[in-house]
C-alpha positions as CSV (number, residue, x, y, z in Angstrom):
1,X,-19.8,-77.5,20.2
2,X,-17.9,-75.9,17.5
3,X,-16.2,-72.8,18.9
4,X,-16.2,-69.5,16.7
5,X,-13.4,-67.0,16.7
6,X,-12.3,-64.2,14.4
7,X,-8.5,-63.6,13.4
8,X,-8.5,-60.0,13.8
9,X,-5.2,-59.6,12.3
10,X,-6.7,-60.6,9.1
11,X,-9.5,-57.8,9.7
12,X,-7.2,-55.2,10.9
13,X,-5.1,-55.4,7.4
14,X,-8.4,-55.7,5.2
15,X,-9.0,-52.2,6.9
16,X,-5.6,-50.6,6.4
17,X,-5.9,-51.7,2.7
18,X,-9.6,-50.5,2.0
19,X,-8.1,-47.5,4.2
20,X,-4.8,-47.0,1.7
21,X,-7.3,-47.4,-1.4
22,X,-9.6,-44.7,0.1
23,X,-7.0,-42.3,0.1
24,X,-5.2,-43.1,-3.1
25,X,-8.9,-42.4,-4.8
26,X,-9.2,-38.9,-3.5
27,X,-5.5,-38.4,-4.7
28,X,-6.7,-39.3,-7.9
29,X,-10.4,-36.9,-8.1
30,X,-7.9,-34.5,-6.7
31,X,-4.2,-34.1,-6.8
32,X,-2.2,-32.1,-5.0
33,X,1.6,-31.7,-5.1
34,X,4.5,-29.3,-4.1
35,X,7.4,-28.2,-5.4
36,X,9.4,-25.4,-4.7
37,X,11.9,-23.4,-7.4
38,X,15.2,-21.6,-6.8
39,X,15.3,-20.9,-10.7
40,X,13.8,-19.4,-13.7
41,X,11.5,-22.4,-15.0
42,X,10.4,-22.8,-18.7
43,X,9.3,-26.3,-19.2
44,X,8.1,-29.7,-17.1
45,X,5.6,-28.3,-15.3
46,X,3.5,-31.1,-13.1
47,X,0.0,-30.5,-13.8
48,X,-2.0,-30.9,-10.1
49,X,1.2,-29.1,-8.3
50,X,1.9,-25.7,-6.4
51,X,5.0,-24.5,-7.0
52,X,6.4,-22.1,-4.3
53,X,9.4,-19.5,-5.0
54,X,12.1,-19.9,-2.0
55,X,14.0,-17.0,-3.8
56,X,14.2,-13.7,-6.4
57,X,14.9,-15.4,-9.3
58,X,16.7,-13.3,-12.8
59,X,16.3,-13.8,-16.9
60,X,16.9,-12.0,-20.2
61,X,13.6,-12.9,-21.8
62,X,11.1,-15.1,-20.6
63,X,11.5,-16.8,-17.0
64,X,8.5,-18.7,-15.7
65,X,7.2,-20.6,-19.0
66,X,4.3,-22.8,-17.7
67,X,2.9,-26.0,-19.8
68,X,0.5,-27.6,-17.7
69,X,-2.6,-27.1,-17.0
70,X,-3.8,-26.9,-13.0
71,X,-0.8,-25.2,-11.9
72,X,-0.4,-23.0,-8.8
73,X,2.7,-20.4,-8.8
74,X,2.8,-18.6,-5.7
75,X,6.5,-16.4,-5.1
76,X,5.6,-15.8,-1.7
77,X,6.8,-12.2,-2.1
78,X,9.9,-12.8,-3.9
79,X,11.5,-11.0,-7.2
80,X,11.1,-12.5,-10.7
81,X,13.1,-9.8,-12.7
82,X,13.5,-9.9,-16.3
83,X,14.7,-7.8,-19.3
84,X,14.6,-7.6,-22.9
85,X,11.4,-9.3,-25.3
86,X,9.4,-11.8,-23.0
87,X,7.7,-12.5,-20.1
88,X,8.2,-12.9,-16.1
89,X,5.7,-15.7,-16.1
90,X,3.6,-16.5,-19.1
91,X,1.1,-19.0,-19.6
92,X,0.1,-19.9,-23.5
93,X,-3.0,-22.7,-24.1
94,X,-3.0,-23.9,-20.9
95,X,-5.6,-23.3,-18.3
96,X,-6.4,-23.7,-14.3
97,X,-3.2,-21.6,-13.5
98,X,-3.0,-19.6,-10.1
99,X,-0.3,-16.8,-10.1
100,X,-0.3,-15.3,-6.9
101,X,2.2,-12.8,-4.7
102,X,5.0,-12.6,-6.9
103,X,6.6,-9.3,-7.5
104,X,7.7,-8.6,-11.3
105,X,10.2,-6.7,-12.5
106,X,10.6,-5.7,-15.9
107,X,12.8,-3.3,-18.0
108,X,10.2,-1.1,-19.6
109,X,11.0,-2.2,-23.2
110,X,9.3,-3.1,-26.3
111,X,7.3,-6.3,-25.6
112,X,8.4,-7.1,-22.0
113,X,5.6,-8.6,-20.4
114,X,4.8,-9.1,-16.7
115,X,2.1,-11.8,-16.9
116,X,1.5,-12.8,-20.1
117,X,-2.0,-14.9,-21.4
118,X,-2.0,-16.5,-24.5
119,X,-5.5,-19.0,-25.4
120,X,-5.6,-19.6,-21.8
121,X,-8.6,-19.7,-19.8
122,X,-10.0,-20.1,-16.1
123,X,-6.7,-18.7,-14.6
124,X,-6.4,-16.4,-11.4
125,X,-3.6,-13.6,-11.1
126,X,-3.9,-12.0,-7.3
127,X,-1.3,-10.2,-5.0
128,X,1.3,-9.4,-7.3
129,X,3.7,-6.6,-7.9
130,X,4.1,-5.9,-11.4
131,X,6.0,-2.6,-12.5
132,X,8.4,-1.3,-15.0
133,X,7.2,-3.5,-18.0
134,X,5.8,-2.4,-21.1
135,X,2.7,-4.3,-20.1
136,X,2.3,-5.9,-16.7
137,X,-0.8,-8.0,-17.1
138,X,-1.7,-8.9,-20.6
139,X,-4.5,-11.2,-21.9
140,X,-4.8,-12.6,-25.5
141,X,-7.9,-14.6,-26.5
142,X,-7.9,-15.7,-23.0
143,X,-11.5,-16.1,-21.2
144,X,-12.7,-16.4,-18.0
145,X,-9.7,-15.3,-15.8
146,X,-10.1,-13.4,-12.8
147,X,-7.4,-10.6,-12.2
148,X,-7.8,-9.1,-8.8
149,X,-6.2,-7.6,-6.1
150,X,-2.8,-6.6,-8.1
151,X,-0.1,-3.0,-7.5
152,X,0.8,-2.1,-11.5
153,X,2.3,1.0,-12.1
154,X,5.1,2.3,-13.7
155,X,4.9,0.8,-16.8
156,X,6.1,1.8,-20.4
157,X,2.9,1.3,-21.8
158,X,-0.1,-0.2,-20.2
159,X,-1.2,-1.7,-16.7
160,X,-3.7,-4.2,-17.6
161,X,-4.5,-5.1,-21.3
162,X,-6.9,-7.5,-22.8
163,X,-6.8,-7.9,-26.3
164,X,-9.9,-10.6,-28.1
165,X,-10.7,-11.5,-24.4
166,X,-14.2,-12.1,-22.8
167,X,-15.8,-12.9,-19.6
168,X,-13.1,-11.9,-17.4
169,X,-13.3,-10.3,-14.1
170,X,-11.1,-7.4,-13.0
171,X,-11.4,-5.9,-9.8
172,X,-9.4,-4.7,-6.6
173,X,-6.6,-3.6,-8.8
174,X,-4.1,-0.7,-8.1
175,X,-3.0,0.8,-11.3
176,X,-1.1,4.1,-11.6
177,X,1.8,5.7,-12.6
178,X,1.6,3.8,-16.4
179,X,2.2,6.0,-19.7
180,X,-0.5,5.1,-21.7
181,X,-3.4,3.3,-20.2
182,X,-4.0,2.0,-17.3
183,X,-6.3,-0.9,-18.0
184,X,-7.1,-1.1,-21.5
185,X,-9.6,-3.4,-23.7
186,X,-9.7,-4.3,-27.3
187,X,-12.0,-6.1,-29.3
188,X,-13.5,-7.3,-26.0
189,X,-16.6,-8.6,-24.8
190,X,-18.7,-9.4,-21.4
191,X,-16.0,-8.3,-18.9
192,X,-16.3,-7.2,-15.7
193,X,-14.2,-4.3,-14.1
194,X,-14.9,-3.3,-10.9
195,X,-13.4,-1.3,-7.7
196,X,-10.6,-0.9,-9.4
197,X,-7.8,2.1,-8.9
198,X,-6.8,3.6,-12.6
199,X,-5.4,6.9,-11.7
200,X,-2.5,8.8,-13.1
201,X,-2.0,6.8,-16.0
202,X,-2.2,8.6,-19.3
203,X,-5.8,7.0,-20.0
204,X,-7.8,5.6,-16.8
205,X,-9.9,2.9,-18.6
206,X,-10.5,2.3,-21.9
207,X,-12.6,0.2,-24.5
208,X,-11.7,-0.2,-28.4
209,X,-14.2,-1.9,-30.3
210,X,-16.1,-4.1,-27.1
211,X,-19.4,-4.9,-26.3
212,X,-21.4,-5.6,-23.5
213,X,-19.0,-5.1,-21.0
214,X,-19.5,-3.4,-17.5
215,X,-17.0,-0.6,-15.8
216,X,-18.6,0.0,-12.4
217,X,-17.2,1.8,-8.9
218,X,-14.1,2.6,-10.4
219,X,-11.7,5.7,-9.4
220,X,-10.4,7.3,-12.4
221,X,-8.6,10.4,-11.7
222,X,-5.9,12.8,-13.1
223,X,-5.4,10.9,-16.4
224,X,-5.5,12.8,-19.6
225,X,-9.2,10.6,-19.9
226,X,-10.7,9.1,-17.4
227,X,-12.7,6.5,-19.1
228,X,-12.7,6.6,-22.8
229,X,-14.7,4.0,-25.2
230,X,-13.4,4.2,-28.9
231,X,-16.2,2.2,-31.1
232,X,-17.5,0.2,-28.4
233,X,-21.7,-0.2,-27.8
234,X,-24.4,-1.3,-25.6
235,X,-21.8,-1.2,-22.3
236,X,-22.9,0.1,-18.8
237,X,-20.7,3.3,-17.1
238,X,-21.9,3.0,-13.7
239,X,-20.9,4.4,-10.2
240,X,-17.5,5.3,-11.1
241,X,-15.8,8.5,-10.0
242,X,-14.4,10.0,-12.8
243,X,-12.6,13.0,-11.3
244,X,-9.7,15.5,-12.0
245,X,-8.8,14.8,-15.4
246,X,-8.8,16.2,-18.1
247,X,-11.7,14.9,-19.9
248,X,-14.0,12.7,-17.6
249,X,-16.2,10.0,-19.6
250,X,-15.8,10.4,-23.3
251,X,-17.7,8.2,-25.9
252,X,-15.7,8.1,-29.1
253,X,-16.6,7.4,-32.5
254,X,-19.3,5.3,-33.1
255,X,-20.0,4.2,-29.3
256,X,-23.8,3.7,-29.2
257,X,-26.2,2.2,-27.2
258,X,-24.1,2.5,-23.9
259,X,-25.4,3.0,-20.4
260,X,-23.1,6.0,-18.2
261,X,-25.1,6.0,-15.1
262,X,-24.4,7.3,-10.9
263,X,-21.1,8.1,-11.8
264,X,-19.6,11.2,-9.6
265,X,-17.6,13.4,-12.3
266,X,-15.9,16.6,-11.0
267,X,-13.1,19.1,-11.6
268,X,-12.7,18.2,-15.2
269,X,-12.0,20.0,-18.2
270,X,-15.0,18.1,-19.9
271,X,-17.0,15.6,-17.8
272,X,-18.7,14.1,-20.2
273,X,-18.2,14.0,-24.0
274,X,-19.6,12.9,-27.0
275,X,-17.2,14.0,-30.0
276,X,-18.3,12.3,-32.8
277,X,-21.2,10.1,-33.9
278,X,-22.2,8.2,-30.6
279,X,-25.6,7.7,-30.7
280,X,-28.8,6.0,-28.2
281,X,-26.5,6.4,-25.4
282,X,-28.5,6.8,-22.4
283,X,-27.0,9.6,-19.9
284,X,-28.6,10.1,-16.3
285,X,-28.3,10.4,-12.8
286,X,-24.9,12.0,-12.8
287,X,-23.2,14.1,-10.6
288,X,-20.7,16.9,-12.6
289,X,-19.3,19.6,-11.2
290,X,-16.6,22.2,-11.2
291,X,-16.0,21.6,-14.5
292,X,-13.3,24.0,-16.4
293,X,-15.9,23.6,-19.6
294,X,-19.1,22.4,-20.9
295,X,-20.3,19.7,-18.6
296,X,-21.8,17.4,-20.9
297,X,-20.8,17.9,-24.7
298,X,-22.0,16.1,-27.8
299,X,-20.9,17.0,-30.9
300,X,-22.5,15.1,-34.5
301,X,-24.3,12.7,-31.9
302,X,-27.5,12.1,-31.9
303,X,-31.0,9.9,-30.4
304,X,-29.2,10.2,-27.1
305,X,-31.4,10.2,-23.6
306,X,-30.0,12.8,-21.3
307,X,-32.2,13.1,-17.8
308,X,-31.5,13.1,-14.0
309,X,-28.3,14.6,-14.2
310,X,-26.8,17.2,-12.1
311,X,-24.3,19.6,-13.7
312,X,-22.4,22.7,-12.4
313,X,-19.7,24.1,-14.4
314,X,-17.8,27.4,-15.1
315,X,-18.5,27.1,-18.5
316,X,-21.7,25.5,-20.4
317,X,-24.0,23.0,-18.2
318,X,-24.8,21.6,-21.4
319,X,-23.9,22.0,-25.2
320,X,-24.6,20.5,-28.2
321,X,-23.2,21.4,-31.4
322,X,-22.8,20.1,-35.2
323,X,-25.7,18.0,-35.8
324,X,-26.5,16.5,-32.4
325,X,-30.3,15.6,-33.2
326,X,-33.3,14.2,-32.0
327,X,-31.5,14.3,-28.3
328,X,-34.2,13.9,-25.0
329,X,-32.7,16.0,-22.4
330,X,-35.1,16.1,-19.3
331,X,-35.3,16.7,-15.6
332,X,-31.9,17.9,-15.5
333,X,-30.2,20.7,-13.0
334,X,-27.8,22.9,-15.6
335,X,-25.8,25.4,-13.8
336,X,-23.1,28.3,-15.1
337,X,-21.2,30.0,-13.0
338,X,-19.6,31.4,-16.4
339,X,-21.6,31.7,-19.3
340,X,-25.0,29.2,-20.5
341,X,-26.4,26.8,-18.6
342,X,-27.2,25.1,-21.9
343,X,-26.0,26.1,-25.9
344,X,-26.8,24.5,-28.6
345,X,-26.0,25.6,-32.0
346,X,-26.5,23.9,-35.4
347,X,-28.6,21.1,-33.9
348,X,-32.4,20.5,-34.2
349,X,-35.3,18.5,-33.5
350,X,-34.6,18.0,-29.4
351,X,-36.6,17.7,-26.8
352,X,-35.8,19.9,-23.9
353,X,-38.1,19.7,-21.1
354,X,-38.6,19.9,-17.5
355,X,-34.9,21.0,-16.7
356,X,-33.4,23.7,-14.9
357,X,-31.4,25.6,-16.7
358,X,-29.7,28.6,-14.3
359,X,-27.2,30.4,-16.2
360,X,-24.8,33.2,-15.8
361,X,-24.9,35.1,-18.8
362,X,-28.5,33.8,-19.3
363,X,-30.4,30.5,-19.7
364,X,-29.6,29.0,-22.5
365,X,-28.2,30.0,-25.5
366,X,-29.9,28.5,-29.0
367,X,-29.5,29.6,-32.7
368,X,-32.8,29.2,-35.0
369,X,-32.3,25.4,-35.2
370,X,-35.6,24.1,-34.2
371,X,-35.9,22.6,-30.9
372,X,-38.3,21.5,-28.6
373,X,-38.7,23.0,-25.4
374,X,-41.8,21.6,-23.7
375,X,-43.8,18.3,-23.6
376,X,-47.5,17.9,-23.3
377,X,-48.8,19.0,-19.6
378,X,-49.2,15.9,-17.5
379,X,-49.5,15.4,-13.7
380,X,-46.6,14.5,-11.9
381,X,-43.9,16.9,-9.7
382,X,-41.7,18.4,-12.3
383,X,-38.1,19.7,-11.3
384,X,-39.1,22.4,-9.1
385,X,-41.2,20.4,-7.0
386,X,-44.5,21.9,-8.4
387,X,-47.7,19.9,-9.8
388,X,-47.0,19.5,-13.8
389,X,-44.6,18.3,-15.7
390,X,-44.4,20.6,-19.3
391,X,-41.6,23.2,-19.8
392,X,-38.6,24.2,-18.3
393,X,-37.4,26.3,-15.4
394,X,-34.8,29.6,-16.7
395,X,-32.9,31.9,-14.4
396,X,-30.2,33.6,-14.5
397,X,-28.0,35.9,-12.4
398,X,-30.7,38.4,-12.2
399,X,-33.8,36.3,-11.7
400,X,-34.7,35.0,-15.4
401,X,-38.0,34.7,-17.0
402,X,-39.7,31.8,-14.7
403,X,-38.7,34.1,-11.6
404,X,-41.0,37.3,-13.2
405,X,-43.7,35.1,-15.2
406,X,-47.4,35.7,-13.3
407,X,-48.4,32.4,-11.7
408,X,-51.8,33.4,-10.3
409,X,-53.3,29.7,-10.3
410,X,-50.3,28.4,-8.4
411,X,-50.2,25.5,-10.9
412,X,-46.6,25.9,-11.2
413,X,-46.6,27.0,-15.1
414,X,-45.9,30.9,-16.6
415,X,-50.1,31.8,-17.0
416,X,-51.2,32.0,-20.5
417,X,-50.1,33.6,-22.9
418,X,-46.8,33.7,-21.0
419,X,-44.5,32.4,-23.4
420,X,-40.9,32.2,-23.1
421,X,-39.1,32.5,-26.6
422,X,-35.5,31.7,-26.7
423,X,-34.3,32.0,-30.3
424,X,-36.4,31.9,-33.7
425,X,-37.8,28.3,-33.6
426,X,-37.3,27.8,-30.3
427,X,-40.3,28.4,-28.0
428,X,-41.0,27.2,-24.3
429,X,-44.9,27.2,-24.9
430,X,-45.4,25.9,-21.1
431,X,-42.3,27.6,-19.0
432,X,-42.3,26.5,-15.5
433,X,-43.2,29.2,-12.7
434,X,-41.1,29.8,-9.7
435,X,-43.2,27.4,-6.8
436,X,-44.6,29.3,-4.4
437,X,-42.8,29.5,-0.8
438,X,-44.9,26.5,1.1
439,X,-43.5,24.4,-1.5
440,X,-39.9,25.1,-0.4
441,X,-38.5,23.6,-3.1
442,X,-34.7,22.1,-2.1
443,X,-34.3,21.5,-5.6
444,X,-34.5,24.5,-6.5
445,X,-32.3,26.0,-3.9
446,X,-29.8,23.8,-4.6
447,X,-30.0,25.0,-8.3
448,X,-29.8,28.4,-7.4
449,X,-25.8,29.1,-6.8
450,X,-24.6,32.2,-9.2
451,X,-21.2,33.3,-8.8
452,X,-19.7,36.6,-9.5
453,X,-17.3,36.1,-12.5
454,X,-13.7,36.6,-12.1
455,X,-12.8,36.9,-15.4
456,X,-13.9,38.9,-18.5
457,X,-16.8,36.6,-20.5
458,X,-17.5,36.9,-23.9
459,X,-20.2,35.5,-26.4
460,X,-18.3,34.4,-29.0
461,X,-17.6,31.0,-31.7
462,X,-15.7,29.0,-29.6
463,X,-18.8,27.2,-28.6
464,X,-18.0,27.8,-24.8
465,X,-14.6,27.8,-24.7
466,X,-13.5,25.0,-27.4
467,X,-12.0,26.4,-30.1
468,X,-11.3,23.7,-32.9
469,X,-7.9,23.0,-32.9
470,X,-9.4,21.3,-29.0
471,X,-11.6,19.7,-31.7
472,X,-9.2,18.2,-33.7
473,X,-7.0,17.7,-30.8
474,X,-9.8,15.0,-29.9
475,X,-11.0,14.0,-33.7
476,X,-6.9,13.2,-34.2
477,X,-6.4,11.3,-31.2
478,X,-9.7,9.3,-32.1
479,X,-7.7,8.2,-35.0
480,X,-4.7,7.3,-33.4
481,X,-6.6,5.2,-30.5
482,X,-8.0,3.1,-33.7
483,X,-4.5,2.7,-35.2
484,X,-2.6,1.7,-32.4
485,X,-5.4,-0.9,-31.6
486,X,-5.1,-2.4,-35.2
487,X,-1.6,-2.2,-35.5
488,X,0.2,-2.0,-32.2
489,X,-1.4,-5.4,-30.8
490,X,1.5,-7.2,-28.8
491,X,4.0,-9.5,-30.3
492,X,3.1,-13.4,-30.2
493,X,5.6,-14.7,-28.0
């Protein structure tokens, strides 16, 4: 009998070598290397390798050039400090590049860059410090990057800039303290930025000449604007608080077709404002209050949608002047502790219905424009919590047409042939009545807060307390937005 036996030595080093090959193959779907750097590093970077700062590193000009793609840079808290034209770390046409907890250092002058993206794409830039650059993070043509989770502030001239970059996510960013804007975007598109901190810059957060872009659950506070969109259509405002600035959300020239939506916008100058030719803009469900003006302002703008918006300010609740047309303003809440709850001069052909407008001096204020201040009667609870939707609710600190009109029917509407005739051309054909008490209206009562005025108040041209050179404070720095956008774009490196 033949005996049968197996050398295992053989099978054990067949093993070890299908075992070696096993491992080499997933080095080669995936590589993975180290390095660490003591020094600035501008060239012979090892695609497939993280590079880890061991110490605070110093340049004139650029320091961390990389030119690979698949690169991790992580400073693990340490200094890059640099001065003069350049960049602490810049990446140009190369993609796959992490950047992560390095603090950067600049010197505040002309072209001195934190984090600089040139043609580079699918990179992430989290946990850093960037401060005392001109700009700290800055994008050019660079698409889908994420940028999260970084402290900028104290820069010469922006935060966070993108300039011809799309589809890029920004969010979980700290950005204060910067001259001009805090994160700023340029001939943009289909970006997303999100929970980020943009106060106490000059601008919070602005758009020149993008699209399609959405600015959601931001804070935006004491900056000269809190969100401002220069030329830029069909992007959503939503669920940002826009507080304590001077002007809130403003819609520049030619921004149409834009979506500002939940956004909480208080103790402004101006919460909202439309300066100059922004047009189909949709307007609702905003909180304003405590504003120093008008709370919503549009000026030569026109087919706008204004509805489920609450406003409270010490001047206008609403005003529209110089050719704002054809604008639907319903089921709003309007309130003056000042002066109107709405005024609109040298504008026609809007319809104005189911709103409350509760004013201090009275109602509303309209020249002999013709405007429309009813719809059709239809069923459905209207803004006072009564039957019918048609007209619109007035009062004023000392009770206001809809709080003497007979309502003997308890239908919620003035009876016949109460009329309620504002101005020449302007005629509430169906004003609402004041409900009757087992409707308990809360919306009402939370309309109805009149303050005594502290302060003389006058009727006059100033359109509610902007007088023109305000205008052309706005108009002029329209004009220099556009030509620092064309002109000002940073230097190719």
């Amino acid at each position: 009998m033949k005996e049968c036996w197996i050398n295992h030595s053989n099978s054990s080093g067949s093993f070890k070598f299908l075992f070696m090959i096993f491992i080499l193959s997933l080095f080669a779907i995936s590589p993975f290397f180290a390095d660490t750097l003591t020094t600035c590093k501008t060239s012979r970077w090892v695609s497939g390798t993280t590079y880890y700062l061991t110490t605070n590193v110093s340049s004139t000009g650029t320091c961390m050039q990389i030119d690979a793609n698949n690169v991790t840079l992580d400073c693990q808290g340490h200094s890059i400090i640099h001065t003069e034209q350049g960049s602490g770390i810049e990446v140009k046409g190369f993609n796959f590049t992490t950047i992560k907890n390095c603090n950067i250092i600049g010197d505040t002058s002309a072209y001195n860059f934190g984090i600089a993206l040139d043609s580079s794409s699918n990179n992430i830039i989290t946990n850093n410090i960037a401060k005392s650059n001109n700009i700290s993070i800055l994008l050019e043509s660079s698409s889908n990057n994420t940028i999260y989770n970084n402290k900028i502030s104290l820069n010469s001239k922006d935060g966070i800039s993108l300039y011809y970059s799309s589809d890029n996510i920004i969010s979980q960013n700290t950005v204060t303290f910067n001259k001009m804007w805090g994160i700023f975007l340029a001939f943009s598109s289909n970006n997303i930025v999100s929970n980020n901190n943009a106060s106490s810059n000059g601008f919070g957060i602005s758009l020149a000449f993008g699209s399609n872009n959405t600015i959601f659950n931001n804070t935006a506070g004491s900056n000269q604007f809190g969100i401002l969109l220069v030329s830029s259509s069909e992007n959503i405002i939503s669920n940002n608080n826009a507080s304590t600035n001077n002007y809130g959300i403003v819609l520049g020239t030619n921004s149409n077709k834009n979506i500002i939506s939940n956004n909480t916008i208080n103790l402004n100058n101006t919460s909202i404002f439309l300066p100059l030719i922004s047009n189909y803009d949709i307007i609702s469900n905003n909180n304003v209050s405590n504003n120093t003006n008008s709370g919503i302002y549009l000026e030569s703008s026109s087919n706008n949608t204004i509805y489920n918006n609450k406003v409270t300010s010490i001047g206008n609740g609403i005003e529209l002047i110089n050719n704002s047309n054809y604008n639907i303003i319903s089921n709003n809440i309007f309130t003056s502790t000042q002066i109107y709850a709405a005024s609109i001069v040298d504008s026609s052909d809007n319809m104005i219905y189911n709103n409350i407008f509760n004013g201090f001096l009275s109602p509303v204020y309209v020249d002999t424009n013709p405007n429309y201040w009813n719809t059709t009667k239809a069923e459905g609870t209207n803004i006072v919590g009564a039957a019918y939707i048609c007209g619109n609710f007035y009062v004023n600190l000392t009770g206001g047409f809809s709080r003497t009109c007979s309502d003997t029917n308890s239908d919620g509407i003035c009876d016949s042939p109460s009329i309620y005739t504002l101005a020449t051309n302007n005629i509430d054909y169906q004003p609402l009545a004041a409900p009757v008490p087992a409707l308990n209206s809360s919306i009402l009562n939370q309309s109805n807060m009149i303050y005594t005025s502290t302060q003389n108040v006058s009727s006059d041209d100033t359109f509610g307390g902007y007088e023109w050179p305000w205008l052309l404070f706005i108009f002029v720095g329209g004009l220099i937005l556009l030509i620092l956008t064309k002109l000002n774009k940073p230097k190719k490196r």
